[in-house]
MARPA-488941 format. One line per 4 residues: number of its first residue (from 0); for each residue z, y, x of N, C-alpha, C. Coordinates in steps of 0.05 Angstrom, whole numbers, padded with zeros to 5 digits. Layout:
<recs>
NUM> Z,Y,X,Z,Y,X,Z,Y,X | ...
</recs>
This chain:
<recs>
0> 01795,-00344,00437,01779,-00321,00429,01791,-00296,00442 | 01776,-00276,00449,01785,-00251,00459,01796,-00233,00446 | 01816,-00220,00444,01824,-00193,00429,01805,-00180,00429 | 01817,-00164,00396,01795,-00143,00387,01795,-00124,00402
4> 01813,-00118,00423,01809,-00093,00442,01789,-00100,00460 | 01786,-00125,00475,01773,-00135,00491,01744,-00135,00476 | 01743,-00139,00460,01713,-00145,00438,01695,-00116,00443 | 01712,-00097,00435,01705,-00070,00428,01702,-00060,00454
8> 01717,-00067,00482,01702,-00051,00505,01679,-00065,00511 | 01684,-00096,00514,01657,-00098,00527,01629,-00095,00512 | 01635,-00100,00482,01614,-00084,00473,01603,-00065,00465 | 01623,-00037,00480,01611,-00010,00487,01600,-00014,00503
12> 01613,-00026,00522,01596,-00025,00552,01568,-00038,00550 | 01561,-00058,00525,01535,-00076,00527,01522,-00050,00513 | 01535,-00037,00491,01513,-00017,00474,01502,00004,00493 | 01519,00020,00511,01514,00034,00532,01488,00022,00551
16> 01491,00013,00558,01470,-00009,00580,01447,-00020,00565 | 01451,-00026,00535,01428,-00022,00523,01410,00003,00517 | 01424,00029,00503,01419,00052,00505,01396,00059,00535 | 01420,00057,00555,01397,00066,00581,01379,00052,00583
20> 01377,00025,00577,01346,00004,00576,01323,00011,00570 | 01327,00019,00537,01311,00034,00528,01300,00064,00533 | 01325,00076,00553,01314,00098,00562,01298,00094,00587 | 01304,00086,00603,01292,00067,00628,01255,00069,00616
24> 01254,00048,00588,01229,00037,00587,01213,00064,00575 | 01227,00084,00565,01214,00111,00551,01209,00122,00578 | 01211,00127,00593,01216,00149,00618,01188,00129,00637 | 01189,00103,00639,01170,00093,00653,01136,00097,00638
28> 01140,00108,00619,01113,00107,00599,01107,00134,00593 | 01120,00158,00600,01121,00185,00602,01113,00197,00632 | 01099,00227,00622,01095,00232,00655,01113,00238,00668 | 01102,00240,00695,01139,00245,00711,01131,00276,00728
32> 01113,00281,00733,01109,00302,00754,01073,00322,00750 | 01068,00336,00755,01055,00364,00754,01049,00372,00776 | 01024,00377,00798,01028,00386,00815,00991,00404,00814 | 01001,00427,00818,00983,00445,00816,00973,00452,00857
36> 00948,00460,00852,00948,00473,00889,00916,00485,00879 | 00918,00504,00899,00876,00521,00897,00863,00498,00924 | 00844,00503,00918,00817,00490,00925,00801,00511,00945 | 00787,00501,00959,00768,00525,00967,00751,00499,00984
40> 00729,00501,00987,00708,00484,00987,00703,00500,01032 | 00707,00478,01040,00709,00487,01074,00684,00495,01080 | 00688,00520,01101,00661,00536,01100,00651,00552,01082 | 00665,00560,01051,00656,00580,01038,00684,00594,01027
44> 00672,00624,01031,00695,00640,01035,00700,00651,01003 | 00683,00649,00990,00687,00658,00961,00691,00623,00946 | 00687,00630,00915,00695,00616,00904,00721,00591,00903 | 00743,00596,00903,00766,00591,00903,00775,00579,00886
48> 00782,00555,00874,00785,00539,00854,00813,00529,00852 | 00818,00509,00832,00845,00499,00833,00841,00457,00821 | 00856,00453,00819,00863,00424,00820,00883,00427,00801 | 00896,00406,00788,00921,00401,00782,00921,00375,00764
52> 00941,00356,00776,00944,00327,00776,00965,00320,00753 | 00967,00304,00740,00986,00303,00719,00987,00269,00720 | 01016,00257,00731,01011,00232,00741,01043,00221,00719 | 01038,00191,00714,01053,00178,00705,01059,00157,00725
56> 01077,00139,00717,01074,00116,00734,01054,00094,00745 | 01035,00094,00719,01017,00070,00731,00987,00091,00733 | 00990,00114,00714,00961,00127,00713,00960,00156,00720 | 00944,00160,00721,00940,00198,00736,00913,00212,00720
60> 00913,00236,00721,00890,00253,00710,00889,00277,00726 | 00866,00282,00740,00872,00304,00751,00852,00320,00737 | 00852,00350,00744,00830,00369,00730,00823,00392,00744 | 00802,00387,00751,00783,00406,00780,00771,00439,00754
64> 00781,00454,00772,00763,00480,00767,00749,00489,00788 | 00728,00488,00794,00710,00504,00821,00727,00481,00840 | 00731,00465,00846,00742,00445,00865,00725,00417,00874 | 00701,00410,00878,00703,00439,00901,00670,00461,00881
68> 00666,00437,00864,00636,00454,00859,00649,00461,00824 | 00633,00452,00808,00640,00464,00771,00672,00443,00771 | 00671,00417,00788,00698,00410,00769,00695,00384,00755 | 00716,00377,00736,00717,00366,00715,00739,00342,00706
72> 00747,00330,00695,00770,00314,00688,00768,00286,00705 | 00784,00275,00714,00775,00247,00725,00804,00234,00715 | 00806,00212,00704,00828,00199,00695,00824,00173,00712 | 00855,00160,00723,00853,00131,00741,00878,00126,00745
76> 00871,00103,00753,00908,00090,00753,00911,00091,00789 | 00938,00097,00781,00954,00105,00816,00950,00091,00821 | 00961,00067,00827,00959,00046,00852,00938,00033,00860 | 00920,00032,00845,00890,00025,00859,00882,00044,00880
80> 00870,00076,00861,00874,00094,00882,00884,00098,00905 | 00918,00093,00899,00927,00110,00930,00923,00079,00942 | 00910,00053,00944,00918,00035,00961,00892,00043,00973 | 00871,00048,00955,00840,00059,00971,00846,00073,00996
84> 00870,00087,00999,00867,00117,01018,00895,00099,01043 | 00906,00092,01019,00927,00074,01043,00954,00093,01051 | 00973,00082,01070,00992,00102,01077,01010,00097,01068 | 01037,00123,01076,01063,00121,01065,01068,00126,01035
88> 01047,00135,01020,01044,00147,00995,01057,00115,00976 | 01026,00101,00978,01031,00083,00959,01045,00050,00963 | 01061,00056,00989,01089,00038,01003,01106,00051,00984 | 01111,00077,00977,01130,00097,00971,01131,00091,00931
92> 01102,00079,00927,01106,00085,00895,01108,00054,00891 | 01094,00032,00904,01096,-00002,00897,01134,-00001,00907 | 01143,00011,00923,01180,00011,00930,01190,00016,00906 | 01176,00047,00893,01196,00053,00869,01202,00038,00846
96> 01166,00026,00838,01164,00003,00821,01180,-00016,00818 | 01188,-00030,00849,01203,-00048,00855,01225,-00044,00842 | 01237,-00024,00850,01269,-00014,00849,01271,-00011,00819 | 01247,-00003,00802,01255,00011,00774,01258,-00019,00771
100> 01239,-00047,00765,01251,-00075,00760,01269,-00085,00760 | 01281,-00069,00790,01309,-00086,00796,01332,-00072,00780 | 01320,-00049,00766,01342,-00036,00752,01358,-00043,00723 | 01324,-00051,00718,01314,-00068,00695,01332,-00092,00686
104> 01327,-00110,00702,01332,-00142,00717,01367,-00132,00715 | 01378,-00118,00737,01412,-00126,00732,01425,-00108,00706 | 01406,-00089,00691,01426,-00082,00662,01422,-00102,00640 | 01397,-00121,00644,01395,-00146,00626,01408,-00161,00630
108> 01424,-00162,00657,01445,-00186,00667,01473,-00172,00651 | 01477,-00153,00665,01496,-00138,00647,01501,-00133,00623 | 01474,-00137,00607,01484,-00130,00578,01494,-00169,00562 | 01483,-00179,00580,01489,-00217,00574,01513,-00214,00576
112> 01522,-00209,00601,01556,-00213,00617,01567,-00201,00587 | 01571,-00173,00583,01585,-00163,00560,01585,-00178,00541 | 01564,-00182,00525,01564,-00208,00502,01571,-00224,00509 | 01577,-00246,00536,01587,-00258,00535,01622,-00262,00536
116> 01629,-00236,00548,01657,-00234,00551,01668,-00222,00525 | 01650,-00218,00511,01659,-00202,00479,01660,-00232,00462 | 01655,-00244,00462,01662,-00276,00447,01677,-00293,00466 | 01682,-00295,00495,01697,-00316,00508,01719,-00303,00528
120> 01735,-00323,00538,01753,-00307,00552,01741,-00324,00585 | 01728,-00311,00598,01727,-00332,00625,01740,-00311,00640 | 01750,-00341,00667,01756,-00336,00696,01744,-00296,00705 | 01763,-00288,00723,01761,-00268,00741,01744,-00274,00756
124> 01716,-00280,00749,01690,-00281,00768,01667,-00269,00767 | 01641,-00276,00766,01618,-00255,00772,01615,-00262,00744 | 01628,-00278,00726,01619,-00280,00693,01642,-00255,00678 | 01657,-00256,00687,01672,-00235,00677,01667,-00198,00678
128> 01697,-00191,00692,01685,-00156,00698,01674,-00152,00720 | 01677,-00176,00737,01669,-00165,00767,01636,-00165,00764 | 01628,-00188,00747,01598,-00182,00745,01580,-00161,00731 | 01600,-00156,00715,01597,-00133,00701,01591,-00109,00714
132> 01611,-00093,00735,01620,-00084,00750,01597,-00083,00772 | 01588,-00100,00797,01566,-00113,00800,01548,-00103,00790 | 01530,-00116,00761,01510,-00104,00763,01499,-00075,00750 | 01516,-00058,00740,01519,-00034,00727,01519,-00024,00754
136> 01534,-00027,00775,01529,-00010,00790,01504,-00008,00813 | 01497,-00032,00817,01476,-00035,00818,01450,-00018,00809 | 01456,-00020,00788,01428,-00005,00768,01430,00025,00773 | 01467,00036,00776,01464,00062,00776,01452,00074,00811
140> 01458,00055,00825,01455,00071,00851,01428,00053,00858 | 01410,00046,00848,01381,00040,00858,01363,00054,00829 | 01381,00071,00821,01360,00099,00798,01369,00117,00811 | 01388,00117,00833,01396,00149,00846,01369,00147,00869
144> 01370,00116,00881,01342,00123,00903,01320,00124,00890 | 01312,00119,00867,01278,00124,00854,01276,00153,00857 | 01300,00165,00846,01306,00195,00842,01298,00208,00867 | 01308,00195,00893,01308,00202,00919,01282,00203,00923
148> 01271,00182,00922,01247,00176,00932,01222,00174,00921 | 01218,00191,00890,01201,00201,00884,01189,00234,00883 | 01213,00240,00892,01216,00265,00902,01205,00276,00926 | 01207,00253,00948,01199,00249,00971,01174,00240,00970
152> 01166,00232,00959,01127,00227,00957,01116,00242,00947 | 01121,00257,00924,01108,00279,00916,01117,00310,00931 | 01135,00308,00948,01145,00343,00962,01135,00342,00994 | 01139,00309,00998,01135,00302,01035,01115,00303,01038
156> 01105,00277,01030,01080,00259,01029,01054,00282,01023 | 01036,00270,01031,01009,00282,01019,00985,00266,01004 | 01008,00246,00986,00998,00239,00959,00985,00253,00946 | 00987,00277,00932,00968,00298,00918,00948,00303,00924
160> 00945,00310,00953,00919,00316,00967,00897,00295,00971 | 00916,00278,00975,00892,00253,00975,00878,00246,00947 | 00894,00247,00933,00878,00250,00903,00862,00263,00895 | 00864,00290,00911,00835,00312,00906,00818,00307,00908
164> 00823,00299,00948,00800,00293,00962,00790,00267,00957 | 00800,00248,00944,00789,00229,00931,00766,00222,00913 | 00772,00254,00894,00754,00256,00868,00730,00284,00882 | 00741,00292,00899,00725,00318,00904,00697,00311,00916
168> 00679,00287,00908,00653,00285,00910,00633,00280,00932 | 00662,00273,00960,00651,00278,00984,00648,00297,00995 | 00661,00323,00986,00649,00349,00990,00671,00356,01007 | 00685,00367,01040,00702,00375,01052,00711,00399,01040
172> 00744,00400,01034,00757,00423,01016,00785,00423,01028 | 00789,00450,01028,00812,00461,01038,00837,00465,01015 | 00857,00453,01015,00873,00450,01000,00906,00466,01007 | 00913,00486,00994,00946,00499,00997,00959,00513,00975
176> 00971,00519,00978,00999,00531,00955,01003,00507,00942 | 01012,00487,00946,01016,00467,00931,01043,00465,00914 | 01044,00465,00891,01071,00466,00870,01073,00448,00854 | 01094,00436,00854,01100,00404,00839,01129,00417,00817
180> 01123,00409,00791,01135,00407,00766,01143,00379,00757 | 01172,00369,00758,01182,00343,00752,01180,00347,00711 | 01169,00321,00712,01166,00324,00682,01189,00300,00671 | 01185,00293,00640,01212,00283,00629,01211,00261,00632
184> 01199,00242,00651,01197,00211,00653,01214,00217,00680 | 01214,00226,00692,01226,00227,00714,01257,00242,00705 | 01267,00262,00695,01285,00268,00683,01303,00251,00669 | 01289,00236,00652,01308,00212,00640,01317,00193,00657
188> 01317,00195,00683,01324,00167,00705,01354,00172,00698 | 01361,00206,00698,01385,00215,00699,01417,00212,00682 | 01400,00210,00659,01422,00189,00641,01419,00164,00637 | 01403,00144,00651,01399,00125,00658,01428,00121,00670
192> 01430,00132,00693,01445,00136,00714,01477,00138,00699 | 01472,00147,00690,01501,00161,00673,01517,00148,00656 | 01492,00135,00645,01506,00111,00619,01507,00076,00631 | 01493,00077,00658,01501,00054,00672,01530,00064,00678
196> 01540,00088,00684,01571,00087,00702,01590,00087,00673 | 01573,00096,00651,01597,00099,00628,01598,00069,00619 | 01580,00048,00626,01589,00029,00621,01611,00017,00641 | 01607,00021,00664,01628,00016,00679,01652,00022,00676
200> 01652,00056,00665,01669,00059,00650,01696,00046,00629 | 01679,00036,00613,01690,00020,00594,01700,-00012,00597 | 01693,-00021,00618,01700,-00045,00629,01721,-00038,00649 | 01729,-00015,00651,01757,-00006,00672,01780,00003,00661
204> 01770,00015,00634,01793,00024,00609,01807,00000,00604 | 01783,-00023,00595,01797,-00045,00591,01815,-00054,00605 | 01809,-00068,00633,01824,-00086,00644,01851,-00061,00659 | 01849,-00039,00662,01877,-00021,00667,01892,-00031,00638
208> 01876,-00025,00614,01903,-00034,00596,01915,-00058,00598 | 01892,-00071,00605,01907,-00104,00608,01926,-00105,00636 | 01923,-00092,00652,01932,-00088,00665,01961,-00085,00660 | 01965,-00062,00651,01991,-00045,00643,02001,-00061,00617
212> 01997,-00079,00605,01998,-00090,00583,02016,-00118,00593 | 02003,-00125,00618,02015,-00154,00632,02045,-00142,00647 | 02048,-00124,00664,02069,-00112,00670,02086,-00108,00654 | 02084,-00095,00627,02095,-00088,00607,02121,-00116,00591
216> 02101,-00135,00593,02102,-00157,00593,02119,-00176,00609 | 02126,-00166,00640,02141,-00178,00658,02161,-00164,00659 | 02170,-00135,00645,02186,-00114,00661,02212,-00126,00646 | 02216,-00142,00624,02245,-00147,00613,02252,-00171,00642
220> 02234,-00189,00645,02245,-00211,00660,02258,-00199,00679 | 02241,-00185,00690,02247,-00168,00723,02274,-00149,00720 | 02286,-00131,00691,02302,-00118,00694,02320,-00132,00679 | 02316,-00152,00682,02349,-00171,00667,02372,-00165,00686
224> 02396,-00166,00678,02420,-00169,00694,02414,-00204,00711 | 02431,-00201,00735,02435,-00223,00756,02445,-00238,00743 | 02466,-00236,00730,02477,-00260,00707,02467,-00271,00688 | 02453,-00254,00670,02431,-00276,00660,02410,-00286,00670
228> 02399,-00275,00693,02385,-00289,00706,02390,-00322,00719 | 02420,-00325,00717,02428,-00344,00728,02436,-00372,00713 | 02426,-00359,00692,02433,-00380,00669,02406,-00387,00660
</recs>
């Protein structure tokens, strides 16, 4: 059986990694981004309108004023859409998807490994801290690229625009000032991020004490006198 010191880190480190799970799955079901821009209908010099898109992960709503003619609400799910129009856009959002899974996928491995090393004592292997270790970090640095790279489709890309011109009726429209507002689904990636490394954290406290605990442990042998050593 494992010491109760051993018990109590790895199952910070499993409560931690559960914590961000659940934040993970709040943040994927929340909107993430806001992007406002004016309208103006090509070839007419008055009437000047606006757009503004309010997108989640799987669904979007955008809301036309004078864009290009009266307007009106159109609600639809992203990835059908952007595959209609095609491009780097929605390579950029089926990638992120990917990645949020895979983020998914190794803190469930990770939170097993903990429970499992909080009731047994195994081998220095991928069942132990190294797996631990492994896939926490994992999770933290493929939520730093979603971070990266949703950033990059909504600021690079001209995802937004195609969404206008998607809903805008067939009607050719001139689209600029474009301004994007990150909302709190996208925000929460960030202690995602944070409580994957604090779990790492806690699986490093441990094994340094054990560490310093095993030394501790050798230092009488090692500083015996040569004479009793010889006996």
């Amino acid at each position: 059986m494992p010491s109760s010191q051993k018990t109590l880190h790895f199952m910070s480190s499993g409560l931690m990694t559960a914590i961000s799970v659940g934040l993970m799955g709040f943040a994927m079901s929340r909107q993430w981004v806001e992007t406002t821009m004016t309208c103006k209908r090509v070839g007419n010099e008055n009437g000047t309108g606006n757009a503004t898109i309010k997108l989640d992960l799987f669904n979007g709503m955008l809301s036309r004023n004078l864009c290009p003619q009266f307007g009106g609400v159109d609600e639809f799910e992203v990835i059908p859409v952007l595959s209609e129009e095609g491009g780097i856009p929605v390579v950029l959002h089926i990638l992120l998807l990917c990645l949020l899974s895979l983020c998914l996928l190794f803190s469930a491995i990770s939170i097993l490994l903990c429970l499992y090393n909080s009731v047994s004592n195994p081998y220095q292997t991928y069942m132990g801290p190294i797996g631990v270790y492994t896939c926490s970090s994992l999770s933290a640095c493929l939520s730093v690229v979603v971070l990266i790279i949703y950033v990059l489709n909504i600021y690079v890309t001209n995802m937004a625009e195609k969404l206008v011109v998607k809903f805008a009726e067939s009607i050719p429209v001139e689209l600029k000032d474009k301004s994007s507002a990150m909302k709190v689904g996208y925000y929460l990636i960030i202690p995602y991020t944070v409580l994957s490394l604090a779990a790492i954290a806690f699986i490093y406290a441990y094994n340094n004490a054990a560490y310093k605990h095993k030394q501790e442990q050798q230092r009488p042998t090692e500083d015996a006198p040569k004479e009793i050593m010889m006996y």
